[in-house]
C-alpha positions as CSV (number, residue, x, y, z in Angstrom):
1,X,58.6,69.5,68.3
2,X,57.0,68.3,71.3
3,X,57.3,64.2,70.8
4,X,55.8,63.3,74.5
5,X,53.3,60.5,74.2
6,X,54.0,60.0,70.4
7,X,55.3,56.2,70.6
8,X,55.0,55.3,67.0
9,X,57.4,58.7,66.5
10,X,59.8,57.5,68.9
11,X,60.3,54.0,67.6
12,X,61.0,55.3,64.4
13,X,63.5,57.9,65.5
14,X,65.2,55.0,67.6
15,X,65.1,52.7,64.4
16,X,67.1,55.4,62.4
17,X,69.5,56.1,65.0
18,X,70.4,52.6,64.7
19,X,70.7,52.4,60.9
20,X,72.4,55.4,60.7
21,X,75.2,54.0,63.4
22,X,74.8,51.1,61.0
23,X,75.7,52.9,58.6
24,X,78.9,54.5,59.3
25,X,79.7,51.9,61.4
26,X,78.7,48.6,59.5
27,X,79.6,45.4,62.1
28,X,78.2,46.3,65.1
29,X,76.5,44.1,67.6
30,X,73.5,44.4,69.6
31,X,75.2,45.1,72.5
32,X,77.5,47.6,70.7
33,X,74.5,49.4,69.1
34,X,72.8,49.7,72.3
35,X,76.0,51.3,73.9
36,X,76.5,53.5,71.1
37,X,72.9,54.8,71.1
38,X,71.8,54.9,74.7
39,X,68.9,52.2,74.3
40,X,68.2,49.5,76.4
41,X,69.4,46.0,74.7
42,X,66.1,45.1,74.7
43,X,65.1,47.6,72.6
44,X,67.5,47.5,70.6
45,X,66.9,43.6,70.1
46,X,63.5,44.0,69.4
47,X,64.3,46.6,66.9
48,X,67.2,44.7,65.0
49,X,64.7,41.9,64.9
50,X,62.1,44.2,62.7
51,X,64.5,45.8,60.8
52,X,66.0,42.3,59.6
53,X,62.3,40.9,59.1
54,X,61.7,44.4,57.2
55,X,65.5,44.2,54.9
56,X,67.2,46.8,56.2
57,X,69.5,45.0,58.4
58,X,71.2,42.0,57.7
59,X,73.6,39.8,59.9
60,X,77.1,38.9,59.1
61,X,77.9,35.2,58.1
62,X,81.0,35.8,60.4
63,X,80.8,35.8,64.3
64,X,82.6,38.1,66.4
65,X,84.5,35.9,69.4
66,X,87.2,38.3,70.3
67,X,86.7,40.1,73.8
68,X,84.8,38.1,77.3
69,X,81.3,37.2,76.9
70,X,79.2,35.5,74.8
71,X,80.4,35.4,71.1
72,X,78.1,38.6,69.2
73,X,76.6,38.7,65.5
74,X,78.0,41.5,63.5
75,X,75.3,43.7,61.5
76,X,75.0,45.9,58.8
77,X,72.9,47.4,56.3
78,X,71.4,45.1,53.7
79,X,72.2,45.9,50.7
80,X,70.6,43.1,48.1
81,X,66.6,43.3,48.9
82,X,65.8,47.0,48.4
83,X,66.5,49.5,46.3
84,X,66.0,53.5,45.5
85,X,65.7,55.6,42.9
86,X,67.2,58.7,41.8
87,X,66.3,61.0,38.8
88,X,68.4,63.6,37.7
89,X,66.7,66.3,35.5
90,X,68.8,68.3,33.6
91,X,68.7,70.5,31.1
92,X,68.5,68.4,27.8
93,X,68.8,65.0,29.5
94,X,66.8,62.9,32.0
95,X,69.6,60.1,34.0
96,X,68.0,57.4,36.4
97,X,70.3,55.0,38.9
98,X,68.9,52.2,40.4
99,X,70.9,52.0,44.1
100,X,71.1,49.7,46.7
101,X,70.9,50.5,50.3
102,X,74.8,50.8,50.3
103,X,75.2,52.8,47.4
104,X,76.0,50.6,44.8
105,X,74.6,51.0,41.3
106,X,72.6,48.5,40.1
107,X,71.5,50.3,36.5
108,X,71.6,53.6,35.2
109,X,70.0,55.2,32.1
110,X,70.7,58.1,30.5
111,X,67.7,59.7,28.0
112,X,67.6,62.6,26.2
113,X,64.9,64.8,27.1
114,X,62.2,64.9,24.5
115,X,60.8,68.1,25.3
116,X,61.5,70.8,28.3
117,X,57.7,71.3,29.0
118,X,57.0,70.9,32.6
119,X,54.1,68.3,32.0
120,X,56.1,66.5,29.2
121,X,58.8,66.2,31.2
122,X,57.4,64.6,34.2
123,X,55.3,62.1,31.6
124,X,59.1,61.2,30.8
125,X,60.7,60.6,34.1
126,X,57.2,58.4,34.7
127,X,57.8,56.3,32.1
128,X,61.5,55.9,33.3
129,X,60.4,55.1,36.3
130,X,58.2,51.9,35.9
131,X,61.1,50.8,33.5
132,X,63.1,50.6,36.7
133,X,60.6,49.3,38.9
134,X,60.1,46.4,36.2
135,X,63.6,45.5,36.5
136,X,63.4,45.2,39.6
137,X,60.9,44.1,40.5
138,X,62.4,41.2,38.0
139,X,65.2,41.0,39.9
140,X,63.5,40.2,43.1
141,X,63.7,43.5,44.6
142,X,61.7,46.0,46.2
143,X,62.0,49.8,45.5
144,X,61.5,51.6,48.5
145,X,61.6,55.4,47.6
146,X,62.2,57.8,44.6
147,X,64.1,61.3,44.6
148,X,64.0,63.3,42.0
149,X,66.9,66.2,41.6
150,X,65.7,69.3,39.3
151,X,68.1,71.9,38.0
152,X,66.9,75.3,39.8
153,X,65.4,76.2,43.0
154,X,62.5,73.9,44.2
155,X,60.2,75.3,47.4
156,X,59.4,71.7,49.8
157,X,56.5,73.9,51.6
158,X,55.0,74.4,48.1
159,X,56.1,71.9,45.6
160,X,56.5,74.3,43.2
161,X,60.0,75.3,40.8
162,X,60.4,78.4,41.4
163,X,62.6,79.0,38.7
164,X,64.9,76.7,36.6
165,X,66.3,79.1,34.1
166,X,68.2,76.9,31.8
167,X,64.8,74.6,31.4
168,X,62.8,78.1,30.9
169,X,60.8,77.7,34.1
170,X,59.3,79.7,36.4
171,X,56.5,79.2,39.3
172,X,56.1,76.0,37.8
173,X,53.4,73.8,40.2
174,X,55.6,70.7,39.9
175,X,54.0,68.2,42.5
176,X,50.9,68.1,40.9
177,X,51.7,67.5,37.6
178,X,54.6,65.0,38.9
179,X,52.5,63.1,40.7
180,X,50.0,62.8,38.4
181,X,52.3,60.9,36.0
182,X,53.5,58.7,38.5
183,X,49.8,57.6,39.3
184,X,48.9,57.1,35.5
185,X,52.1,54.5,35.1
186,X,50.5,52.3,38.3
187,X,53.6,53.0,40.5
188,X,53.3,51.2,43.8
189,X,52.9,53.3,46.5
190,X,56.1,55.1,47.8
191,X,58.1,58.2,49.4
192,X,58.8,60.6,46.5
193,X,60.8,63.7,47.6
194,X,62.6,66.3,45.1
195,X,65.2,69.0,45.5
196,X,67.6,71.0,43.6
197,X,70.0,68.4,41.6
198,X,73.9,70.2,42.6
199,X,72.0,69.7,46.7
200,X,71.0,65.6,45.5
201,X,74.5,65.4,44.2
202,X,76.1,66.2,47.6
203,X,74.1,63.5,49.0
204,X,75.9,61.0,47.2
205,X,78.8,62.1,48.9
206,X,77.3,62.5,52.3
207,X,74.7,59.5,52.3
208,X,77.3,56.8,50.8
209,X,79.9,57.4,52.7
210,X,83.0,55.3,52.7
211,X,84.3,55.9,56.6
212,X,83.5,58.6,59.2
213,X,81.2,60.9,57.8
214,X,82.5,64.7,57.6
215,X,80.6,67.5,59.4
216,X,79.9,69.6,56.5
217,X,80.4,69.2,52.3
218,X,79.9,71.2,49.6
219,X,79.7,69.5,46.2
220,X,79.8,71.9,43.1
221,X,78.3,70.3,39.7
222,X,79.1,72.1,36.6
223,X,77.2,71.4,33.8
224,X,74.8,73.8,31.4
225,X,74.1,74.9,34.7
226,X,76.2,75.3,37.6
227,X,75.0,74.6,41.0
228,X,76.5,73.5,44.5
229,X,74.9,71.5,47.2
230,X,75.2,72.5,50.7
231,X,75.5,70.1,53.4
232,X,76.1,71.6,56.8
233,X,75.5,70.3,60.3
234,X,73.9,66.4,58.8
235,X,71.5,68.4,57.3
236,X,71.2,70.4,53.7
237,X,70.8,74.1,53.7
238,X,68.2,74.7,50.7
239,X,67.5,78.4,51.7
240,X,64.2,80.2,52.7
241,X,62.5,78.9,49.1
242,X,65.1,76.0,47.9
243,X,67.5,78.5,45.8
244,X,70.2,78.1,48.1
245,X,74.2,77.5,46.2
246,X,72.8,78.3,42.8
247,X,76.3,79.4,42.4
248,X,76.2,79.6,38.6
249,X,74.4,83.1,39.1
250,X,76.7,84.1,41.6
251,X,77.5,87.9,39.9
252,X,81.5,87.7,39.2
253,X,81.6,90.7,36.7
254,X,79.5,94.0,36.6
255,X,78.1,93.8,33.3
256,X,80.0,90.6,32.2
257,X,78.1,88.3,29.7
258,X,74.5,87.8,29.5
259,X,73.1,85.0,31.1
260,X,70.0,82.6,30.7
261,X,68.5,84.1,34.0
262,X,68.6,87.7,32.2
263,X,71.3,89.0,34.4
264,X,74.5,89.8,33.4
265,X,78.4,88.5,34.4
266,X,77.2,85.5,36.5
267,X,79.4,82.7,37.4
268,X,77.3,79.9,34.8
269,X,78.7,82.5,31.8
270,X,82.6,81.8,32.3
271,X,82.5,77.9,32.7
272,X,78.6,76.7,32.0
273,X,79.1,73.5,29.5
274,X,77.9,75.9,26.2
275,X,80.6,78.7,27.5
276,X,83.7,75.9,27.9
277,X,82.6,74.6,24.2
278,X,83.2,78.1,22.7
279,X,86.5,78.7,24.1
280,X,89.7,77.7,22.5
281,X,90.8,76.3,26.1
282,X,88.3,75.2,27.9
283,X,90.2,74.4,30.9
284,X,90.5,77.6,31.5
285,X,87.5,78.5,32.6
286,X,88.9,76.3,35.9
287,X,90.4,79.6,36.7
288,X,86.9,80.6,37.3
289,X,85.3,77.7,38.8
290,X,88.4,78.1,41.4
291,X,87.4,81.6,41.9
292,X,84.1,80.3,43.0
293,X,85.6,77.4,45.3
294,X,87.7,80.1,47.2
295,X,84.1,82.2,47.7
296,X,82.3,78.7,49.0
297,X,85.4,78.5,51.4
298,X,85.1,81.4,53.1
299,X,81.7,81.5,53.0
300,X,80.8,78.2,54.7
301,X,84.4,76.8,55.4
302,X,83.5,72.9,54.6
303,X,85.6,70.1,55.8
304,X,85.6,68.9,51.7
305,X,85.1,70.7,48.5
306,X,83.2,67.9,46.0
307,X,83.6,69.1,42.1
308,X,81.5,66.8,39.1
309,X,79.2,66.8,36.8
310,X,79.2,66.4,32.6
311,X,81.5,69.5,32.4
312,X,84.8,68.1,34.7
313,X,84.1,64.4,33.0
314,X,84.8,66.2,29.9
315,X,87.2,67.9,30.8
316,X,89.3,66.7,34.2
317,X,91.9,68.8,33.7
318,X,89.4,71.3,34.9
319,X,89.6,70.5,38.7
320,X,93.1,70.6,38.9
321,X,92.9,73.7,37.6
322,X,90.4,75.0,39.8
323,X,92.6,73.5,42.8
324,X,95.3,75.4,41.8
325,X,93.6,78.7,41.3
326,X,91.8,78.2,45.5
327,X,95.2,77.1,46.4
328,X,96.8,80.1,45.5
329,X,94.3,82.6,47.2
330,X,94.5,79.9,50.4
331,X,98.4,80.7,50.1
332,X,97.7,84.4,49.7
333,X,96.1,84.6,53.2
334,X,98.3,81.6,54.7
335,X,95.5,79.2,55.4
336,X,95.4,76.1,54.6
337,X,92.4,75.6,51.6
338,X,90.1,72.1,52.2
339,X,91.0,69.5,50.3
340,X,88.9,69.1,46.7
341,X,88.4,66.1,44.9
342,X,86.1,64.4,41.9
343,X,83.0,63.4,42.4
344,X,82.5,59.4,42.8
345,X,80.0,58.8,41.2
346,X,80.6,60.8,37.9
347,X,78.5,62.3,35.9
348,X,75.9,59.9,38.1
349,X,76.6,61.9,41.2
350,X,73.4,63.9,40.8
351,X,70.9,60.8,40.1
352,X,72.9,58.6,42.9
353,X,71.9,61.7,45.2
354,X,68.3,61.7,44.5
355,X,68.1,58.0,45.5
356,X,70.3,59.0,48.4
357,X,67.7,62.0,49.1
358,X,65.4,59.2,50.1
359,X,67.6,57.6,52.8
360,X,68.4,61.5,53.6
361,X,65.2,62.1,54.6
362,X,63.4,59.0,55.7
363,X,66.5,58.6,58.7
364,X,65.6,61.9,60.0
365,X,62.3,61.8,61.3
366,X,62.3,64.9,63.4
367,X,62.8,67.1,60.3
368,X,59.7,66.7,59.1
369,X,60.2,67.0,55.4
370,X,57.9,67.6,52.5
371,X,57.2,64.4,50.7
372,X,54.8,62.5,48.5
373,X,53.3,59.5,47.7
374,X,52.6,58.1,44.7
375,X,48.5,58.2,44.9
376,X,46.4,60.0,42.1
377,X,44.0,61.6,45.0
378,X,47.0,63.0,47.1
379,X,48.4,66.7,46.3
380,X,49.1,68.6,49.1
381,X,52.4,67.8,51.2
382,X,52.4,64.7,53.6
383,X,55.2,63.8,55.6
384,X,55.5,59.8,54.6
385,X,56.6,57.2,57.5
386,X,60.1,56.3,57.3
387,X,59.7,53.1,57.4
């Protein structure tokens, strides 16, 4: 992307390298910001200024003396005027977070869905929606994106669902009929982006970090449907049309059960939610799920493996089994497995994503993602300011 001449472009890439050093580093200076990212303290004065002014920075009560000098202001990211939004869709319930800046939950819902027809579907998350907003906006708070995380392979360049088998969809125009609902529930307007829900899940890893932020992150979500997000190199790896880690129809036996997606032996058939209810011990279908792990390792080798969803809140015992099972084929070639652990936000981890998917793409200007906003005469893609 050539970005010569393009000043409002630059200022908002230099703006989101500072929140994101923010971010991982929360307590850093002007002068320390402008050493860590290369810009003149002038600059990065000027932009602190707006970005305090505009709620996403805020300074520290306490004042850093130690060192020569003058005595400096710690910042970090403000976490009590704004807030995000995160949807999960899946396959007979509808979850909504309401997340600060920092990750913390301010209120969650959890609905069951009233119907799995596309347009009935988005007329429900709408409605959930301006419930949020409400709040709030009752609270004193502005919401300053939505993310939406759907349960099957969504195309950004298209806005369509290209197939979500466990909702019965396929080539479903989403956008339009999304945004349409938004509009008729007088949302203000905002960034709205979607992706696959196991990819919005990882993102509650990745985004809300607690410490230095790993490379690369896999999060698997087992639920109906099993999925795993992707993150690789700061950035998620959807695939050519959005259907990349939709693990759960991964093939592991040759004419093995029959799955929702009409083929037969995948993954989602040996430890999907309605499988693990039918068997007399449903832990273990861990063996399985650890089957898949060991695949995901040695086909991306992540610095963490992240495991959640309904189906491990249910039943924990299943990703200790599934740590055992990838330990023993990491022992098998004598290489050390990477380490797995539970998901922290629970059975939330997919709707905390989707509010993280906001912050995901609105810091990364240069990727130009697919977004929306919430206007009745807007259809076709647009690629929202980040700020």
């Amino acid at each position: 992307m050539n970005t010569t001449g393009d000043q409002p472009l630059v200022k908002r890439i230099n703006r989101s390298v500072l929140l994101r050093l923010l971010r991982v580093q929360p307590g850093l200076s002007r002068a320390q910001l402008a050493q860590e990212s290369g810009l003149t303290k002038s600059t990065v004065s000027l932009l602190v200024r707006e970005l305090i002014d505009e709620a996403w920075l805020a300074e520290s009560d306490s004042i850093n003396t130690k060192g020569a000098g003058r005595p400096s202001t710690p910042l970090q990211i403000d976490g009590r005027t704004r807030a995000l939004v995160g949807v999960e869709v899946a396959v007979d319930v509808l979850r909504v977070a309401c997340v600060s800046l920092v990750g913390k939950i301010l209120w969650s819902v959890e609905e069951l869905m009233l119907s799995q027809q596309p347009e009935a579907v988005c007329q429900q998350i709408a409605g959930l929606v301006a419930r949020a907003h409400e709040l709030l906006a009752s609270w004193g708070l502005q919401l300053t994106g939505l993310g939406v995380g759907l349960p099957g392979a969504f195309d950004e360049t298209t806005g369509k669902v290209q197939f979500a088998a466990n909702l019965g969809w396929w080539d479903v125009d989403f956008w339009p009929l999304f945004t349409r609902a938004l509009a008729q529930v007088n949302l203000p307007p905002m960034p709205v982006y979607v992706q696959n829900e196991a990819d919005t899940a990882a993102l509650s890893e990745y985004e809300f970090v607690n410490g230095p932020m790993s490379d690369s992150l896999i999060f698997v979500t087992c639920d109906v449907g099993v999925g795993a997000g992707i993150v690789l190199n700061d950035r998620l790896f959807t695939g050519q049309y959005g259907g990349a880690g939709e693990i759960g129809h991964c093939i592991l036996q040759i004419d093995g059960p029959l799955c929702s997606c009409g083929r037969r032996g995948c993954a989602e058939t040996f430890f999907g939610a309605r499988t693990l209810a039918k068997l007399v011990d449903p832990i273990s279908g861990g063996n399985y799920l650890g089957v898949v792990l060991a695949n995901l390792w040695t086909s991306f080798d992540p610095s963490v493996l992240v495991v959640g969803g309904p189906s491990c809140a249910k039943y924990p015992a299943l990703i200790t089994r599934a740590e055992e099972t990838l330990k023993t084929y990491a022992s098998s070639a004598r290489m050390p497995a990477p380490p797995v652990r539970p998901a922290r936000y629970g059975s939330l981890a997919s709707a905390v994503g989707a509010a993280a998917l906001v912050l995901h793409r609105q810091l990364r200007p240069l990727q130009a993602p697919t977004g929306y906003a919430v206007n009745p005469a807007r259809t076709a893609p647009t690629t929202p300011s980040p700020h």
